[in-house]
N, C-alpha and C positions, 0 to 999 in steps of 0.2 A: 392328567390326561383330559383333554376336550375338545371334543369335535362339532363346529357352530357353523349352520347355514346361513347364508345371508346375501343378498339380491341388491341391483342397482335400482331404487323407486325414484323417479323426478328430479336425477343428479344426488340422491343422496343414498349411502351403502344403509338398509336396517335388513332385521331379523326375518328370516326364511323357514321355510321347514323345508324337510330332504326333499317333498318333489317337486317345491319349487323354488330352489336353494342351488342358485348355477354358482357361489364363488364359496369354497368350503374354508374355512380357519381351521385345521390342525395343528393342537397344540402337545408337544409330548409324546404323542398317539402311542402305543402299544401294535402288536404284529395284528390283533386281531379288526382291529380296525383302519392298520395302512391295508391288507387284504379286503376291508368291507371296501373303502373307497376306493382303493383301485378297480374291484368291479362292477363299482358306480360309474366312475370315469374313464376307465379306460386308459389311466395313468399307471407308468409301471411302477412297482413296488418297489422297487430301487429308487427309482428318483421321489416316493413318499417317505425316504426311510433315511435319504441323503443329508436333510438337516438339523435331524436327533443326535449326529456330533456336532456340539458347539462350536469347535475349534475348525469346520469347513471352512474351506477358504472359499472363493467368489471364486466362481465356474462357470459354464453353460454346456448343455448338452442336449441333444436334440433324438428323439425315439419317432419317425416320421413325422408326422406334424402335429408333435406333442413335445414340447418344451421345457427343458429345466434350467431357473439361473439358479443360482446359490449367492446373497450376497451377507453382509456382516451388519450388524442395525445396532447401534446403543441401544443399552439395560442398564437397570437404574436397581447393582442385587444387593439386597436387605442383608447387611452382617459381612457384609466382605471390606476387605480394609481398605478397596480400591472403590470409587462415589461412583465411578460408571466403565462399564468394560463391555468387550461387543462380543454380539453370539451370534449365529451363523443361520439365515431366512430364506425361508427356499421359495420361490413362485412353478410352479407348475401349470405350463398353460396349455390347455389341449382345444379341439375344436367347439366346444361347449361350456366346458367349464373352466376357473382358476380356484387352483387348488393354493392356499401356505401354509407350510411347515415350519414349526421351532419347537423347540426344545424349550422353552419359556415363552410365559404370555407376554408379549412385546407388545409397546406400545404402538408398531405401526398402522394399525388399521384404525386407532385412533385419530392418531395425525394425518391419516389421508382425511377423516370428518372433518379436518380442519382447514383443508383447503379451500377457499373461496369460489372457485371455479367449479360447475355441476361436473359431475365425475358422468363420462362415457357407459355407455354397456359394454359389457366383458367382450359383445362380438365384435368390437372395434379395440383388440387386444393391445395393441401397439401404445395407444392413447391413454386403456386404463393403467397398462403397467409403468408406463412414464408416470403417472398422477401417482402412481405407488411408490417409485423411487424418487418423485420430488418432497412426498411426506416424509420418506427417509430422507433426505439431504436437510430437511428442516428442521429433524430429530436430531439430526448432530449439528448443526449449528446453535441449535438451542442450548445443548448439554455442552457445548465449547462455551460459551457463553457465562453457562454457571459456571465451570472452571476456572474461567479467567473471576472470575467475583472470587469463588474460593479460595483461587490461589493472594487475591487482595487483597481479602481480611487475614489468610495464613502472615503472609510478608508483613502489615501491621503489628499482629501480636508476635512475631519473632523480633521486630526493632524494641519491645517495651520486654521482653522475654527470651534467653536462646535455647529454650527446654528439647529435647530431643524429639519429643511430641509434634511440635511444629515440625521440626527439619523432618520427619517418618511422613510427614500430610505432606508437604512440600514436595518430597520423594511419590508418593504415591498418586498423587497428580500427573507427576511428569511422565509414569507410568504409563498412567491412563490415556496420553495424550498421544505418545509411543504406539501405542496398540488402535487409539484413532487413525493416526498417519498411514500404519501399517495396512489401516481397512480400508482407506479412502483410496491407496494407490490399487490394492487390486480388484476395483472396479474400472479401470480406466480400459481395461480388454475388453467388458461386455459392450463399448457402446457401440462399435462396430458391429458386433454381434447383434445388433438390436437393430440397425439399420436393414441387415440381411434375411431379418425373420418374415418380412411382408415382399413376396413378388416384389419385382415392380421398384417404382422408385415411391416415397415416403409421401403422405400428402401434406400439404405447407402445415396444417395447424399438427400432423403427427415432427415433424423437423424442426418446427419452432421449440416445441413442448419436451423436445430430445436434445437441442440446444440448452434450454432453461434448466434439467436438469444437471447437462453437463457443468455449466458455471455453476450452479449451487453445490453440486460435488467437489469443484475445483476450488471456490470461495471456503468449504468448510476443510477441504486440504490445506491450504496456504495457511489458515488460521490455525490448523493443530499444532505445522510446522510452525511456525511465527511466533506460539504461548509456548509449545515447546523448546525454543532457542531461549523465550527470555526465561522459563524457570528454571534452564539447564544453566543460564548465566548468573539468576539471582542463587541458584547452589553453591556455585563456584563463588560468588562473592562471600556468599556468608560461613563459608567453609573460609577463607580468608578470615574474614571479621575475627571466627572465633581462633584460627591460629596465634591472630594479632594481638586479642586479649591474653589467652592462654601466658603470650610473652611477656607483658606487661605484668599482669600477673607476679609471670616467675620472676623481673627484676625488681617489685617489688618488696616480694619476700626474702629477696637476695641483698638489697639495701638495708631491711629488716634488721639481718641474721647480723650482718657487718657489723652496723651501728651498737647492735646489743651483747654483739664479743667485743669490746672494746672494754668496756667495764668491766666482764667476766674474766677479760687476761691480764687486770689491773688488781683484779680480787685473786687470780689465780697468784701472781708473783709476791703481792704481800701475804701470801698461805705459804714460802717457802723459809724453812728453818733456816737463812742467811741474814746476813748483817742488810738493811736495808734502812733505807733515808728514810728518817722520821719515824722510827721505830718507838722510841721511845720517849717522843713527842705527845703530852695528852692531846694535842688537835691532830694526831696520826688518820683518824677515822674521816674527822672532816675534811683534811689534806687530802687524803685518796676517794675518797667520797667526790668531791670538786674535781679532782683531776680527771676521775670517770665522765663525768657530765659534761666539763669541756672539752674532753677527746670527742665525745658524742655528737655535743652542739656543732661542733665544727665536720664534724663528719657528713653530719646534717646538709649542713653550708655545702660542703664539697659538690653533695650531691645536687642541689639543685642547682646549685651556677651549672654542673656537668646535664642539668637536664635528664638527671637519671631517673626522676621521679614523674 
């Protein structure tokens, strides 16, 4: 649980204290503190309480001129068997303040510091909160990014190995890419909704700045689907590969078995108490001894002219 003030100084976000701390980071919070900041802000307790389930989906709702989106942001969680999965960031923008909520400390407010462009005051809301979802659109084309690497060196070590290990990482990627795709399309409703929130019609640098993010949302779409298709194809092939070994395989140890019942039913019929050829010849042993191994040799032969092997 952590609750962090923090202020726009000279285009750059640094640390506040409450009474002069207009953009609030909650993280996790507890009821006693969505209550403290709601009657700081004047934001309802519902929309501070909205992004404590992870699994929100991307929303927007409006309490007079007090604003909630809900959107979905990569995380990067320690110990899960999946390398990045999205949890659910709430903006709440009221006439004063922005409020976020998450359920985990996300790295968005990082990657807003990383933007090159001086970031707005909060009271030109439209501006900061595009600079806030262009830091998200960065965070997931970054973390696409290492996926496509991950899944590079995974594809490598399954061509020298096909341990189930790889195929589980290979699988778990494709996951993660699934639940990207999943996050990027349902943001494509708020950007309407982002047009409508200011009177009036948008100012050029606020419509540029709402374009920019749309392509960078749409650029890290196309690419989830895109790594998504090829790992769902490189599955499909190597789920192949290993049927085709599997088969090989089996005809090998089935050329095997042949080759080595041949001898065994040369030694089975001279084991039967009847009159048989060269019984009682001293080179009986050597005679069926050779005859085994020529039945073999040429068994041999068969099989590779036939390309059995």
């Amino acid at each position: 649980m952590m609750v962090e003030y923090l202020k726009v100084n000279n285009g750059k976000i640094e640390s506040a204290d409450e009474s002069n701390g207009n953009i609030i980071r909650m993280v996790s919070p507890d009821s006693s503190e969505i209550e403290k900041i709601s009657l700081l802000t004047g934001a309802p307790a519902d929309f501070l309480s909205a992004a404590c389930d992870r699994d929100e989906r991307p929303r927007f709702e409006a309490d007079g001129n007090i604003y909630l989106f809900i959107i979905r942001v990569p995380y990067e969680e320690a110990g899960s068997d999946l390398p990045v999965i999205t949890v659910a960031f709430a903006v709440i923008i009221t006439p004063v303040f922005l409020i976020s909520v998450c359920s985990i400390k996300s790295p968005v407010w990082e990657a807003l510091q990383k933007i090159r462009a001086p970031l707005p005051q909060i009271e030109k809301r439209i501006l900061f909160l595009c600079n806030l979802l262009l830091g998200v659109a960065r965070l997931y084309l970054t973390h696409l990014q290492l996926i496509r690497t991950e899944a590079d060196t995974a594809e490598k070590e399954i061509h020298h190995s096909m341990k189930n290990e790889m195929l589980i990482r290979m699988l778990n990627l494709e996951k993660c890419l699934v639940f990207f795709t999943t996050s990027l399309r349902g943001h494509e409703a708020l950007w309407g909704r982002i047009r409508r929130l200011q009177s009036g019609e948008l100012s050029e640098d606020e419509t540029d700045l709402l374009e920019d993010v749309q392509i960078e949302f749409k650029q890290a779409q196309d690419l989830a689907e895109i790594y998504s298709n090829i790992l769902s194809g490189m599955m499909d092939a190597f789920a192949s590969v290993i049927s085709n070994n599997l088969n090989v395989v089996m005809k090998l140890l089935t050329g095997i078995t042949i080759i080595l019942m041949l001898p065994t039913l040369i030694a089975s019929i001279y084991g039967m108490n009847i009159t048989l050829p060269f019984q009682n010849s001293p080179k009986a042993f050597l005679i069926t001894m050779s005859l085994s191994v020529f039945l073999s040799f040429m068994s041999v032969l068969l099989f590779l002219k036939k390309k059995f092997f």
